[in-house]
VOPAGU-2260 file (C-alpha; in pm, 1 decimal, decimal comma):
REM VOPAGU-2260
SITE   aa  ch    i         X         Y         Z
SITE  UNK   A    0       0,0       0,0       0,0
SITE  UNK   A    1     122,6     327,4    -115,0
SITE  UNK   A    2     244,0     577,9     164,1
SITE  UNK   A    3      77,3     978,0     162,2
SITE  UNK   A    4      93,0    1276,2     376,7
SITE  UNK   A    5    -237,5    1394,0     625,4
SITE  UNK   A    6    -158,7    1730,1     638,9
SITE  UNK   A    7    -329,4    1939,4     903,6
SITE  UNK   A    8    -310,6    2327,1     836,2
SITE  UNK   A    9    -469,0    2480,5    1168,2
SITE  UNK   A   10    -718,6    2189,4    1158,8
SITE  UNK   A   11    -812,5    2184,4     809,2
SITE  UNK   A   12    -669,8    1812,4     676,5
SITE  UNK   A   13    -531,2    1692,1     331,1
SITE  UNK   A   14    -419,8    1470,0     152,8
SITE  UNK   A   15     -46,0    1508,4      14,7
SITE  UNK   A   16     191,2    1315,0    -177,6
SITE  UNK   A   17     476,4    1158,1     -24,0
SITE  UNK   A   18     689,3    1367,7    -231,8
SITE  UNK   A   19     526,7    1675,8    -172,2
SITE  UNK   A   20     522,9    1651,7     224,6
SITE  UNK   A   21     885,3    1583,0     205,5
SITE  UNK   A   22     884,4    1893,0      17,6
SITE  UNK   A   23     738,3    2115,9     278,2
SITE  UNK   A   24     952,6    1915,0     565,2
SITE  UNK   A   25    1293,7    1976,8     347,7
SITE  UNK   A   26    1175,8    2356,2     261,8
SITE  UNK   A   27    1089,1    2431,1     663,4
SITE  UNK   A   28    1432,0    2211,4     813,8
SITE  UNK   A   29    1664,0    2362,2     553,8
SITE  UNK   A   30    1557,0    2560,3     286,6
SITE  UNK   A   31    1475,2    2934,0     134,4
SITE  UNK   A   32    1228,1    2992,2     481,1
SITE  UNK   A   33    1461,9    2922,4     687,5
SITE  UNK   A   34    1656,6    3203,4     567,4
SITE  UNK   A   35    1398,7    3407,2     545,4
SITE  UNK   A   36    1323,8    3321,0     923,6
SITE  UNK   A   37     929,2    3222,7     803,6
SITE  UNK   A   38     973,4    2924,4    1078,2
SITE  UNK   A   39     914,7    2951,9    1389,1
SITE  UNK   A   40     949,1    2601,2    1517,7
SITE  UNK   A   41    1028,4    2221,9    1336,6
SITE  UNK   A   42     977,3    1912,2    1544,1
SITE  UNK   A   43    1007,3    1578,1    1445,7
SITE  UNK   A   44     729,2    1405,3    1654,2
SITE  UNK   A   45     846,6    1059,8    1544,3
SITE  UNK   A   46    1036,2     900,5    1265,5
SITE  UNK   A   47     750,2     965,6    1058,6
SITE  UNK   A   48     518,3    1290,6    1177,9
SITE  UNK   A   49     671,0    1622,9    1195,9
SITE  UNK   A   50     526,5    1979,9    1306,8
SITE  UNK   A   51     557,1    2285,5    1183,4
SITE  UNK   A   52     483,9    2643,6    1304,7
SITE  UNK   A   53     533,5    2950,2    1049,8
SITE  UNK   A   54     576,4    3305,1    1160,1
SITE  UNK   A   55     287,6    3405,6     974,8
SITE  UNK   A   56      37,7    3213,0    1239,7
SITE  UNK   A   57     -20,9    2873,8    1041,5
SITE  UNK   A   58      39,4    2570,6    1214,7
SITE  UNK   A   59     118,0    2245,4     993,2
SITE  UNK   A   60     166,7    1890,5    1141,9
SITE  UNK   A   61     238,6    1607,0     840,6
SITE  UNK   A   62     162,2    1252,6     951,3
SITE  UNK   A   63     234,4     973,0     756,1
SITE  UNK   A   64     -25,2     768,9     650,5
SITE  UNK   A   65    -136,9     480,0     427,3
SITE  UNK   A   66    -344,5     588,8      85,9
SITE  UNK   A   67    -706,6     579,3     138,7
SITE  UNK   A   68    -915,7     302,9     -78,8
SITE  UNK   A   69   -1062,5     428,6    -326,9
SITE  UNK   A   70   -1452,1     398,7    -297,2
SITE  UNK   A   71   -1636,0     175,4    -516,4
SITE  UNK   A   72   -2015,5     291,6    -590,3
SITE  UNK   A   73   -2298,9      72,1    -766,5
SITE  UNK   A   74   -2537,0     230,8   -1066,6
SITE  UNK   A   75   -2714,6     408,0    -791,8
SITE  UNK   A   76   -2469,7     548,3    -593,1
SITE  UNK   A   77   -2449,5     301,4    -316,4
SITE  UNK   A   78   -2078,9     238,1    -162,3
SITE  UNK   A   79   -1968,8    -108,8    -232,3
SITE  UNK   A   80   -1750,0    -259,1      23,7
SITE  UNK   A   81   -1525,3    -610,2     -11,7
SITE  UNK   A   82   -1534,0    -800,3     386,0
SITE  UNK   A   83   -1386,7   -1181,6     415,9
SITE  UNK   A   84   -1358,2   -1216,2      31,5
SITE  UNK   A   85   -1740,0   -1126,3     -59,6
SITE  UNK   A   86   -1895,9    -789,5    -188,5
SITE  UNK   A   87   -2167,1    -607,4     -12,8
SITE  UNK   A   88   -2351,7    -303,3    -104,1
SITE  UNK   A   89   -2362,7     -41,7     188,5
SITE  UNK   A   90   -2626,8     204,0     268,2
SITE  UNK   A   91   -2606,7     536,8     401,8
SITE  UNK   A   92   -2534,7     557,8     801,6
SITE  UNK   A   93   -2835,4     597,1    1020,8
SITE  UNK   A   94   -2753,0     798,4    1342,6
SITE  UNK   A   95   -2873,7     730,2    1677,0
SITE  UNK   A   96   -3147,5     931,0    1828,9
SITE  UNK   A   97   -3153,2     985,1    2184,5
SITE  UNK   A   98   -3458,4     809,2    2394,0
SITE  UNK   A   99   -3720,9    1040,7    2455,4
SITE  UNK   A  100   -3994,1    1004,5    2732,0
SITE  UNK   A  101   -4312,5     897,2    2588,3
SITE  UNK   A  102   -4201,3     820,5    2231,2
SITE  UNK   A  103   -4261,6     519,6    2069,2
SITE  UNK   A  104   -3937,5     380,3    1917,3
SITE  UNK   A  105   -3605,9     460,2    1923,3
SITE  UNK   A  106   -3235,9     401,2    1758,6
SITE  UNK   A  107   -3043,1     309,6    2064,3
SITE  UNK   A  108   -2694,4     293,6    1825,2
SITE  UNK   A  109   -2591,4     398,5    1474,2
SITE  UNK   A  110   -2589,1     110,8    1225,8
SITE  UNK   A  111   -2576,4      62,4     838,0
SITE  UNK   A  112   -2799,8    -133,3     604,1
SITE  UNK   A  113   -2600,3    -346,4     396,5
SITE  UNK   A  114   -2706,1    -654,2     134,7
SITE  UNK   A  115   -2515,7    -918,8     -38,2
SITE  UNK   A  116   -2405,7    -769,7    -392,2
SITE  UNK   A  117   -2408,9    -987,4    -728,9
SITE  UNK   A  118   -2393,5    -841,2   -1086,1
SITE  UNK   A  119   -2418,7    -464,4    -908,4
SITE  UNK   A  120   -2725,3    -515,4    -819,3
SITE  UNK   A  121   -2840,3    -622,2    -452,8
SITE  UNK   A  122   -2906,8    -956,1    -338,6
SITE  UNK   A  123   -3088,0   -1139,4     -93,4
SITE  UNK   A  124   -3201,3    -996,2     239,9
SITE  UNK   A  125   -3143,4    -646,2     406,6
SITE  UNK   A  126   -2904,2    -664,1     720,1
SITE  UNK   A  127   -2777,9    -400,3     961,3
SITE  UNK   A  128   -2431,6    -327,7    1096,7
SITE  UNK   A  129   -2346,2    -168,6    1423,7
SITE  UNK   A  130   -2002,0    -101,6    1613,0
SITE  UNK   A  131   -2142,8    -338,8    1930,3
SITE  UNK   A  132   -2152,6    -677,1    1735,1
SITE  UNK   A  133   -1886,4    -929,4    1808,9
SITE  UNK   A  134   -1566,2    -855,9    1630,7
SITE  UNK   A  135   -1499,1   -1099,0    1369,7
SITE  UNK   A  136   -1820,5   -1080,5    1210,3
SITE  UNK   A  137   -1920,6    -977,2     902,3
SITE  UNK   A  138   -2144,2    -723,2    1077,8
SITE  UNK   A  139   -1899,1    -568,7    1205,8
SITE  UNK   A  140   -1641,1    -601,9     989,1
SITE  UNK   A  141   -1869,1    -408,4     736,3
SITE  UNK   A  142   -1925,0    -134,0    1021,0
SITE  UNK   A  143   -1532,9     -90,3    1045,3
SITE  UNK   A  144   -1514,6     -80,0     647,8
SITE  UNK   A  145   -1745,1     223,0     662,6
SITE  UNK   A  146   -1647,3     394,9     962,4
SITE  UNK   A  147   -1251,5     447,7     815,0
């Protein structure tokens, strides 16, 4: 899996090539800014993550991270997720709702409707997800899938 840079800019996040973090991180440790004295402060917080703090105000931290999947949709739009080998399509999340005296019904948790998928269409029944079902399962494993 291919290696990319989160890049937090006073809590706004992006995605950045490897080459292009290394960039930045070369640029604020040695480069032009540095003579220019645009840097306040360069940390290394591990091998991997640095943080940066320009003059200017903007704080940058670069974390290295692995590429994000790209998503897979069906003709209508639906994400299609692959868990233990098979391919399901997922529906959108459904939040929880807190309980309310008097009312009827309630969503105690937040789960996802999912179904089997063949030929990009669905198949067979309609079954939920939720983060409290045993790990392991393809329940679960589906809620993980969406939830990254």
């Amino acid at each position: 899996m291919n290696k990319v840079y989160e890049r937090t800019e006073n809590g706004v996040t992006t995605i950045v090539s490897r080459g292009e973090g290394l960039a930045e991180i070369n640029e604020a440790m040695m480069g032009r800014v540095v003579r220019e004295r645009s840097t306040r402060t360069m940390s290394s917080i591990n091998r991997t993550d640095y943080s940066i703090v320009y003059r200017d105000g903007r704080a940058v931290t670069l974390k290295l991270v692995d590429e994000p999947a790209k998503v897979e949709t069906d003709s209508r739009g639906r994400r299609i997720v692959t868990v233990k080998g098979k391919r399901y399509i997922v529906g959108t999340i459904t939040p929880a709702e807190p309980r309310t005296p008097g009312a009827k019904s309630w969503i105690p948790e937040a789960f996802v409707c999912y179904w089997s998928e063949r030929n990009g269409e669905t198949f067979g029944a309609t079954r939920s997800a939720c983060g409290s079902q045993k790990p392991g399962t393809v329940g679960r494993a589906i809620w993980d899938a969406v939830n990254r």
